[in-house]
C-alpha atoms as a printed R data frame, in Angstrom:
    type eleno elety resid chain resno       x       y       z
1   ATOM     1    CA   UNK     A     1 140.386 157.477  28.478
2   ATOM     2    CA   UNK     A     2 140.699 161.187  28.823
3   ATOM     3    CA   UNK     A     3 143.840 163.286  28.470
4   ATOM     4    CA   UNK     A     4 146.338 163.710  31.122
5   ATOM     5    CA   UNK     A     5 145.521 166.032  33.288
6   ATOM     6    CA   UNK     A     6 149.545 166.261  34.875
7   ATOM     7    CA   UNK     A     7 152.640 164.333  33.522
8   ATOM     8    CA   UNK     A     8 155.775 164.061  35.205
9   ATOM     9    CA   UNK     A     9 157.182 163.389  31.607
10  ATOM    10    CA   UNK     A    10 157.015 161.616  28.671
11  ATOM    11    CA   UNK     A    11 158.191 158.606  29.537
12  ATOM    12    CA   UNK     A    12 155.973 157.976  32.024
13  ATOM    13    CA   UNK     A    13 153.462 159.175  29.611
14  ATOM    14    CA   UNK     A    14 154.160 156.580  26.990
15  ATOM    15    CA   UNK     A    15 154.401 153.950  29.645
16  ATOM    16    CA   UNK     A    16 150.038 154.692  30.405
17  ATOM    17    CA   UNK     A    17 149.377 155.246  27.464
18  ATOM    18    CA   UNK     A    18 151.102 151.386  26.722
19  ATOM    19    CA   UNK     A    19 149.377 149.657  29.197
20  ATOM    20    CA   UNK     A    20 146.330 151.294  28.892
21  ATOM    21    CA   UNK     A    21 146.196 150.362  24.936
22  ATOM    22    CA   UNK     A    22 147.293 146.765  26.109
23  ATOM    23    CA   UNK     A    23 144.288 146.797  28.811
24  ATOM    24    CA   UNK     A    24 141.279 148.444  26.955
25  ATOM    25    CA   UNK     A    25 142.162 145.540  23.925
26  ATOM    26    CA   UNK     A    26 142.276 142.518  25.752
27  ATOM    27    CA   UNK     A    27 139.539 143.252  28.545
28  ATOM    28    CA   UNK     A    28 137.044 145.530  26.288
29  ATOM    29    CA   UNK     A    29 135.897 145.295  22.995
30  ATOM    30    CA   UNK     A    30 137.679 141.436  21.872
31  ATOM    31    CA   UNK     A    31 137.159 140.287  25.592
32  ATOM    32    CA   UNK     A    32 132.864 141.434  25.350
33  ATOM    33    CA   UNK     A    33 132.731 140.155  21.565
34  ATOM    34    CA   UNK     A    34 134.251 136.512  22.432
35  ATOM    35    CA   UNK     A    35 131.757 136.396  25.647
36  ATOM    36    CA   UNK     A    36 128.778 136.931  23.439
37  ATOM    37    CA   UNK     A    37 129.485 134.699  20.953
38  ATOM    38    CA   UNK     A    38 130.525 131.934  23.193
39  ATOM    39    CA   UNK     A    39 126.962 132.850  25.313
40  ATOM    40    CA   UNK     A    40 125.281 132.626  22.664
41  ATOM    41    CA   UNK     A    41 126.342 130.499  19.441
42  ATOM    42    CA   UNK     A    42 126.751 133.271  17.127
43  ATOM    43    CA   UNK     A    43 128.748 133.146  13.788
44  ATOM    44    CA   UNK     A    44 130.606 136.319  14.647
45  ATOM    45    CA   UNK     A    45 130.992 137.796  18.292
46  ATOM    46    CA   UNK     A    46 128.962 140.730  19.212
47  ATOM    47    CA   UNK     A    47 126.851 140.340  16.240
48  ATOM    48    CA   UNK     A    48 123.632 138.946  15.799
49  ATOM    49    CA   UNK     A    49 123.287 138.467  12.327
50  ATOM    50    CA   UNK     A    50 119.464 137.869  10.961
51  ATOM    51    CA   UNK     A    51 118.019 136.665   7.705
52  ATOM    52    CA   UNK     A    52 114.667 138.465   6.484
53  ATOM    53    CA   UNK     A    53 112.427 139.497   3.960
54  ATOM    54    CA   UNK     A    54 112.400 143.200   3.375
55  ATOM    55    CA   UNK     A    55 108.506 143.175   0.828
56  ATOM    56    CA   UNK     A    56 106.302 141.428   3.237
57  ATOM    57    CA   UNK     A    57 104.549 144.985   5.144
58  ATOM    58    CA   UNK     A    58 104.372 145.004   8.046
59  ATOM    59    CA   UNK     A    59 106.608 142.843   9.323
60  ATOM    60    CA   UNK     A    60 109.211 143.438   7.025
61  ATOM    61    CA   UNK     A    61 109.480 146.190   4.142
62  ATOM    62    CA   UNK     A    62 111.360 148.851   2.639
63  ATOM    63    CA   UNK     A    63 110.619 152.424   3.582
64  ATOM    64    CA   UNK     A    64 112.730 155.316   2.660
65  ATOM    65    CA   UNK     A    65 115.651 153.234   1.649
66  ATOM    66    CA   UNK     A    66 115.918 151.372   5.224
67  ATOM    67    CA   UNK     A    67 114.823 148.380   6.558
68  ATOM    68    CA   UNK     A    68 111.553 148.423   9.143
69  ATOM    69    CA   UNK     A    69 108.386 146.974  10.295
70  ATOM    70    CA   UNK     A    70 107.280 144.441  13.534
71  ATOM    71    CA   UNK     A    71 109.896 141.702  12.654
72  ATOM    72    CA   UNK     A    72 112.897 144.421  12.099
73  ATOM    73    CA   UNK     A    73 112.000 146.634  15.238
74  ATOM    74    CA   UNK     A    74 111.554 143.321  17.534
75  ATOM    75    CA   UNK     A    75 114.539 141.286  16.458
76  ATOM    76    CA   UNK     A    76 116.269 144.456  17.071
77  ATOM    77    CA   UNK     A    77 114.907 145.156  20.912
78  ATOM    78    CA   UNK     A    78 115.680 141.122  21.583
79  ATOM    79    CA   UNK     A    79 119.243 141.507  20.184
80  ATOM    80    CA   UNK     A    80 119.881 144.427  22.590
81  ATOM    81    CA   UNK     A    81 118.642 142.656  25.345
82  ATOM    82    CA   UNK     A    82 121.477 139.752  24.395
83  ATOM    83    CA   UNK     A    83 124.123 142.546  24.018
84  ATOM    84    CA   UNK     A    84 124.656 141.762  20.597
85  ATOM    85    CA   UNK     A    85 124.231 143.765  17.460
86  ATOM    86    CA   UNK     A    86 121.817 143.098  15.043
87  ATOM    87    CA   UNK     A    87 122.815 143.069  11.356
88  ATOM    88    CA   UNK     A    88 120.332 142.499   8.409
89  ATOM    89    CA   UNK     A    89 120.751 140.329   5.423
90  ATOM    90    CA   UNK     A    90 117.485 140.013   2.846
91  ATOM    91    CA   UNK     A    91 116.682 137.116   1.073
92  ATOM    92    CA   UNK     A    92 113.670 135.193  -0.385
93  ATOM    93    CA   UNK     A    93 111.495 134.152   1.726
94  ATOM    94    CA   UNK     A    94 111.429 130.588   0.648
95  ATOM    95    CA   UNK     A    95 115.737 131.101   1.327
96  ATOM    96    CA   UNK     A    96 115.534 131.980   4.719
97  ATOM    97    CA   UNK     A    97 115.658 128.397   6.440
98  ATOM    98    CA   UNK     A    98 118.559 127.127   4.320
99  ATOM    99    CA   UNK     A    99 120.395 129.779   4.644
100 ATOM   100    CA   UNK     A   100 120.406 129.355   8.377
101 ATOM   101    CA   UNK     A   101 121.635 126.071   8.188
102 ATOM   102    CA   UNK     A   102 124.216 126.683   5.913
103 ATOM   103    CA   UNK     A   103 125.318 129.502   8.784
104 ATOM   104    CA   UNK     A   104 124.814 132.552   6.790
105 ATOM   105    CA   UNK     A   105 123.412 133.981   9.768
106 ATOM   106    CA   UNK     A   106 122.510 133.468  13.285
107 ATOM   107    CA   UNK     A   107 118.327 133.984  12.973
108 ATOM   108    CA   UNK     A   108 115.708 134.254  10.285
109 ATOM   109    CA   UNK     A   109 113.229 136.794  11.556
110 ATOM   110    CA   UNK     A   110 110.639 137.438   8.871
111 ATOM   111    CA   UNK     A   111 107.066 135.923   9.975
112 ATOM   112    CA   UNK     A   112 107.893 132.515   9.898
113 ATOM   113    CA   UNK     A   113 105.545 129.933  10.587
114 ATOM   114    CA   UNK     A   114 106.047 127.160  13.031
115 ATOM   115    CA   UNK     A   115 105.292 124.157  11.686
116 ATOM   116    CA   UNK     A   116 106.585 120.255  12.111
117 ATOM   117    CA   UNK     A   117 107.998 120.470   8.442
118 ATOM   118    CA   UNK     A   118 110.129 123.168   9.316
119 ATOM   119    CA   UNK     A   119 111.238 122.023  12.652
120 ATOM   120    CA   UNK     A   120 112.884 119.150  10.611
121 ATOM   121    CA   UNK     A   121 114.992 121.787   9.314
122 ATOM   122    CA   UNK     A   122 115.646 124.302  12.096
123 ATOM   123    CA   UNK     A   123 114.712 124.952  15.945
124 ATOM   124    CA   UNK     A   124 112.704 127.473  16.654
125 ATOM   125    CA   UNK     A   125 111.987 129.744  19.559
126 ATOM   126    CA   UNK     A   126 108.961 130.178  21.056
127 ATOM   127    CA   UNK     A   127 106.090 131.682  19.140
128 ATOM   128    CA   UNK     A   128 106.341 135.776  19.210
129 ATOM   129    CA   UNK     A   129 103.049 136.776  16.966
130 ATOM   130    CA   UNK     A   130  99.853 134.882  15.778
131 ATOM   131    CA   UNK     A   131  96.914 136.375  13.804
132 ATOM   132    CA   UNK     A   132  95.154 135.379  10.599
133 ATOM   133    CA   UNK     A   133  95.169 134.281   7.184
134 ATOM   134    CA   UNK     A   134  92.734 135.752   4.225
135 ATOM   135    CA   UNK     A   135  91.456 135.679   1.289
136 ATOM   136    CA   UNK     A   136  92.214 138.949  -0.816
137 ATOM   137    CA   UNK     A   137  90.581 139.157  -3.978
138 ATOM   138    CA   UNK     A   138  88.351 141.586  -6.395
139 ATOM   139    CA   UNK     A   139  84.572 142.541  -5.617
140 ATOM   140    CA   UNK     A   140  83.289 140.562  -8.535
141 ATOM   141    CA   UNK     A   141  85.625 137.580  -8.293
142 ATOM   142    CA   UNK     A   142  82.920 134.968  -7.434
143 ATOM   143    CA   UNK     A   143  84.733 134.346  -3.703
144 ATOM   144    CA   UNK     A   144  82.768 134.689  -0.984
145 ATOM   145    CA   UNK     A   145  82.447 134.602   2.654
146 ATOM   146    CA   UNK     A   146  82.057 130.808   1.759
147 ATOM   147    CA   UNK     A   147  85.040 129.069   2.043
148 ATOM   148    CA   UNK     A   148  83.557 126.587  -1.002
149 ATOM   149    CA   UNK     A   149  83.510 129.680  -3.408
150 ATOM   150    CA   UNK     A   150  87.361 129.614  -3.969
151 ATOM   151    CA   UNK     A   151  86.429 125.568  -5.936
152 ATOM   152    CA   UNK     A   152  88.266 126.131  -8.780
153 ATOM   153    CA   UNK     A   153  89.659 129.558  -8.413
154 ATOM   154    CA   UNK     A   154  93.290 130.381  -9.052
155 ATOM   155    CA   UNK     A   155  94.864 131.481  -5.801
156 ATOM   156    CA   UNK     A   156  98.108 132.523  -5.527
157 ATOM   157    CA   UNK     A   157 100.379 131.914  -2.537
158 ATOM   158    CA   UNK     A   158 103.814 132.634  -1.210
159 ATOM   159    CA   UNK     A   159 106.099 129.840  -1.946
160 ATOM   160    CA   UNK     A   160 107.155 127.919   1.584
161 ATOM   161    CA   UNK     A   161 105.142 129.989   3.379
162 ATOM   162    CA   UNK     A   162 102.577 128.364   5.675
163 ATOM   163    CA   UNK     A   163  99.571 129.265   3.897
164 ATOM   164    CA   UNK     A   164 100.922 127.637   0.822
165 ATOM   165    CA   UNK     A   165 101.711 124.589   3.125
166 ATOM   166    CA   UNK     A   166  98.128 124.676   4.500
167 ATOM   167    CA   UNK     A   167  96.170 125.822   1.556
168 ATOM   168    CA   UNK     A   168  94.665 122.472   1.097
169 ATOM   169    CA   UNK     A   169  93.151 122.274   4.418
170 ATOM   170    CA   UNK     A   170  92.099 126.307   4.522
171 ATOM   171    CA   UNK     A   171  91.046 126.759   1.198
172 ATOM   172    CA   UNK     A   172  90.111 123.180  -0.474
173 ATOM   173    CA   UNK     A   173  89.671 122.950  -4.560
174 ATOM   174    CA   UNK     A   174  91.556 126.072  -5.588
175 ATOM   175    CA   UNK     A   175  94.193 125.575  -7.939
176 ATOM   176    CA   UNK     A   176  97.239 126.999  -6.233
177 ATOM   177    CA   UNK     A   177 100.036 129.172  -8.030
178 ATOM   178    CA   UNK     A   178 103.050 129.721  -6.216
179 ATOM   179    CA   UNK     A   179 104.523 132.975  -6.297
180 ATOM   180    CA   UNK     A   180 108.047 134.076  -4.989
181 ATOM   181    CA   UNK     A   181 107.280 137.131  -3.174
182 ATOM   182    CA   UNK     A   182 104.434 139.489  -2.199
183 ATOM   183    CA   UNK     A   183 105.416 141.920  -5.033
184 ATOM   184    CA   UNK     A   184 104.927 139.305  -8.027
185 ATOM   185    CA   UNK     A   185 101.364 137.625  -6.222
186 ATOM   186    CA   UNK     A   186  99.501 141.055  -6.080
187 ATOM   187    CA   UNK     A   187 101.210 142.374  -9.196
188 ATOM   188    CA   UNK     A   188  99.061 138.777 -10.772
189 ATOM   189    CA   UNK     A   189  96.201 139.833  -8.609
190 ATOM   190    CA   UNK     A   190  95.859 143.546 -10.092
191 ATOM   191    CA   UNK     A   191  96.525 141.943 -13.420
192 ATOM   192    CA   UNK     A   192  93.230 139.492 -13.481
193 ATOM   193    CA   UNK     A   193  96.437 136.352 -13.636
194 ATOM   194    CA   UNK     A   194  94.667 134.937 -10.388
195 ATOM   195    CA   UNK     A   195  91.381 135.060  -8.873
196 ATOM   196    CA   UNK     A   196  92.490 135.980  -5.079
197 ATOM   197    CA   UNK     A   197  95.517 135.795  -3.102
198 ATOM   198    CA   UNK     A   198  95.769 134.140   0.247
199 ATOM   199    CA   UNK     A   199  98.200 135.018   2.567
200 ATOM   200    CA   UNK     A   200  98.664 136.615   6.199
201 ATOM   201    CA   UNK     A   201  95.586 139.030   6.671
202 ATOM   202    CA   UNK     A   202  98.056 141.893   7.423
203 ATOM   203    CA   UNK     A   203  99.946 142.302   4.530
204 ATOM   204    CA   UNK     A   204  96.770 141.666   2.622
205 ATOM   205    CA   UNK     A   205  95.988 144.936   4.111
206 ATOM   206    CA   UNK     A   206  98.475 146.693   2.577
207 ATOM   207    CA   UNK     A   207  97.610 145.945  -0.722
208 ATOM   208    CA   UNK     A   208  94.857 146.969  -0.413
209 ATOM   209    CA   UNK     A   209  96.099 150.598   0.472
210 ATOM   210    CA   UNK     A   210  98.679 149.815  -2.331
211 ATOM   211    CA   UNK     A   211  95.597 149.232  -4.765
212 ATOM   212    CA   UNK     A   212  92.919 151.420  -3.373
213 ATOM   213    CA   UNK     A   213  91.223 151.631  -7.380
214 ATOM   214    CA   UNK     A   214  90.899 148.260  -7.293
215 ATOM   215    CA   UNK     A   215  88.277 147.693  -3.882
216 ATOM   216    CA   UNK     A   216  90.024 144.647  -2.987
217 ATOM   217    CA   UNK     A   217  88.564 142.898   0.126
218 ATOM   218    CA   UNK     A   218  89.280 139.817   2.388
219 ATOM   219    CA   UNK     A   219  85.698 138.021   2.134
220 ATOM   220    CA   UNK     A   220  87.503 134.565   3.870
221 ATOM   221    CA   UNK     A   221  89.752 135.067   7.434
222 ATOM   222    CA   UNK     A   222  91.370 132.004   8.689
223 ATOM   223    CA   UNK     A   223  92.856 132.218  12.578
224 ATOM   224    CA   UNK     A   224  96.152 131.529  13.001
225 ATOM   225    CA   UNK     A   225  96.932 131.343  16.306
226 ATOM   226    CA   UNK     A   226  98.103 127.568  15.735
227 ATOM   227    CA   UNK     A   227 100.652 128.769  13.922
228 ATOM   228    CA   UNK     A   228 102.290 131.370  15.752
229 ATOM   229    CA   UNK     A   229 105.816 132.528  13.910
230 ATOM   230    CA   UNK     A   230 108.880 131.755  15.306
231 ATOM   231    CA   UNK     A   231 112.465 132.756  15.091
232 ATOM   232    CA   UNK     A   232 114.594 130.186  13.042
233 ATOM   233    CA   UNK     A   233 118.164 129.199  14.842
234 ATOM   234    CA   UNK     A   234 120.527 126.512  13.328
235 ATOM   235    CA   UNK     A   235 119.577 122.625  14.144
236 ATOM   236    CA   UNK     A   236 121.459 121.945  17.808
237 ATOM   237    CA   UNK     A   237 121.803 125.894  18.560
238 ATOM   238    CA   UNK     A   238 120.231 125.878  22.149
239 ATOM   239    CA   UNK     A   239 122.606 128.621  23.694
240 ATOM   240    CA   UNK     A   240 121.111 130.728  21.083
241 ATOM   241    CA   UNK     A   241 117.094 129.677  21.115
242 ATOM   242    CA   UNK     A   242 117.788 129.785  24.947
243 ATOM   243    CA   UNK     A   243 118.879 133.638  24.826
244 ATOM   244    CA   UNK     A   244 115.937 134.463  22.528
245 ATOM   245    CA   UNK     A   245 113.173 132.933  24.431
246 ATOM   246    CA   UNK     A   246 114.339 134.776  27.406
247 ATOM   247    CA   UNK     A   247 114.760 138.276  25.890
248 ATOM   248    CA   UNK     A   248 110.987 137.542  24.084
249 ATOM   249    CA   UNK     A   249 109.753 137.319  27.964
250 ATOM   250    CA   UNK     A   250 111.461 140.049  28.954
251 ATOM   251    CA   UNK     A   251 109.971 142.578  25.912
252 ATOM   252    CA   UNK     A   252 106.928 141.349  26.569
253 ATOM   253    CA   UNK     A   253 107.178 142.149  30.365
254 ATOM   254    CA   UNK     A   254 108.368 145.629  29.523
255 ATOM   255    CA   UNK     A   255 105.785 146.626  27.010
256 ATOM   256    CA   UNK     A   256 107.985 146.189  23.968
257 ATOM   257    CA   UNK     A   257 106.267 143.978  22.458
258 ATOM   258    CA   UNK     A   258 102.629 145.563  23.096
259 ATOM   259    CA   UNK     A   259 103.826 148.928  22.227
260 ATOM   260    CA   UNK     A   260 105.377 147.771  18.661
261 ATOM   261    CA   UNK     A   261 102.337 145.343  17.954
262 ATOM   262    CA   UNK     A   262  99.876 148.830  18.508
263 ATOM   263    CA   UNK     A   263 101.717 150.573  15.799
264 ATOM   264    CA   UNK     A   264 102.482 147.869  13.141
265 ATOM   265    CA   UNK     A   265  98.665 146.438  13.505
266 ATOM   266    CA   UNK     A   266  96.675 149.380  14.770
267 ATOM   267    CA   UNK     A   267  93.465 147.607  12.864
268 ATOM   268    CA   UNK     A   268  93.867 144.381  14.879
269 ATOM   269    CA   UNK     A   269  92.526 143.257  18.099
270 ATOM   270    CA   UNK     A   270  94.645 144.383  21.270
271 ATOM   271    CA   UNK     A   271  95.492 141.195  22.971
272 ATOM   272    CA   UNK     A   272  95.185 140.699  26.582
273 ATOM   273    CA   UNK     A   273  97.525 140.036  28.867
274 ATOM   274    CA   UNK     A   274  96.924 136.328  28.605
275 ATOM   275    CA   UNK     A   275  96.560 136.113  25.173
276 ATOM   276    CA   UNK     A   276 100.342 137.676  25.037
277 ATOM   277    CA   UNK     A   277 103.564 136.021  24.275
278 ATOM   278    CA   UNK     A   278 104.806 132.767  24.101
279 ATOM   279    CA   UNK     A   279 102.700 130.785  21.932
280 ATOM   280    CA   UNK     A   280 103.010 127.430  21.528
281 ATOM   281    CA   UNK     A   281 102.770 125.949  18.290
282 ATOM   282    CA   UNK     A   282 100.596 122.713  17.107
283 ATOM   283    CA   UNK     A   283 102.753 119.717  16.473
């Protein structure tokens, strides 16, 4: 509140300035904090608090010491719609799902595939992005447009993620090698470890920028719209999946959503407006 403007003396003065402490702390701040959380499940009132990756461009990445890309900027808009603040916490990808279970935070936002493995471990909302898989690997690797050229080929994957989970089916005879994180696959890639690297065709991308001596190319695509991402919530947490299907509707009807897919994948397809948000995923 502002000052006063007249006082008739300072008792009276101490006596507002009392009750208005006593008012603004029960019916403001603690009173909006304990509403949210109860609304929506979270592990701290007013705060949304979200697992992700912070190497996996351009959903999630590092840039000028801070924290950005599709996953950070809509997690973000969907947190605001709740009334809740969202708070960051970075961790392996393959850590993300235990580590909502085990309540370190609310949501894992970082690309994550739906698939019936993982919905064993956590719910998931519905599906906010789908695109594709590829191939990336060196001009004169052997791998071709011809998904039987990877037969015997070392490809490496990201460990958990649903490419590694489906690499059988997409890309059958390679030998797979796991990898932890983006940063250690393409660092084997540039290093002749392994012959290609599939993952999602976006961040492929980027290493390609990151590598441009090295011609890299995506000679296999896989579509992925089967296995949209989804935000990870705690097994049983429906007030929570609840509030984040509806604010994904709602950034979708506003334009969010459009508007932040345009800049993070500006070499992509534009969907239209039926091939928008929610997906549903198979199984």
């Amino acid at each position: 509140m502002g000052k006063f403007r007249s006082v008739r003396g300072v008792v009276l003065a101490v006596a507002l300035l009392s009750f208005t402490a006593v008012g603004c702390g029960s019916g403001s701040s603690t009173g909006q904090a304990g509403s949210a959380a109860n609304t929506y499940g979270v592990g701290t009132g007013g705060t949304l608090k979200i697992g992700t990756s912070n190497n996996t461009k351009p959903y999630t990445y590092q840039e000028n010491g801070k924290l950005v890309g599709f996953d950070v900027d809509l997690i973000t808009a969907v947190a605001h719609k709740l009334k809740l603040k969202p708070q960051f916490v970075s961790l392996e990808f393959a850590g993300l799902l235990p580590a909502v279970n085990n309540k370190q935070f609310d949501v894992a936002a970082a690309a994550v595939g739906i698939t019936p493995p993982r919905k064993k471990m956590v719910d998931f909302s519905d599906g906010y992005l789908a695109g594709y898989f590829g191939v990336l690997t060196r001009p004169k690797s052997g791998i071709t447009s011809d998904v039987a050229s990877v037969k015997g080929k070392r490809i490496a994957v990201l460990q958990g993620s649903i490419s590694d989970m489906n690499s059988g089916t997409f890309i059958p005879g390679a030998q797979i090698v796991r990898f932890p994180d983006n940063n250690t696959a393409d660092l084997a890639l540039k290093n002749n470890r392994v012959d290609g690297f599939f993952n999602d065709f976006e961040p492929n991308l980027a290493i390609t920028k990151k590598y441009p001596d090295l011609h890299l190319k995506q000679p296999i695509t896989v579509p992925a719209t089967d296995f949209p991402a989804g935000w990870a919530v705690r097994k049983g947490n429906t007030k929570l999946l609840s509030g984040l299907n509806r604010a994904l509707k709602e950034v979708v009807a506003d334009g969010t959503w459009l508007k932040l897919y345009k800049k993070y994948f500006p070499q992509d397809p534009v969907p239209s407006s039926s091939e928008l948000p929610p997906y549903t995923a198979k199984g």
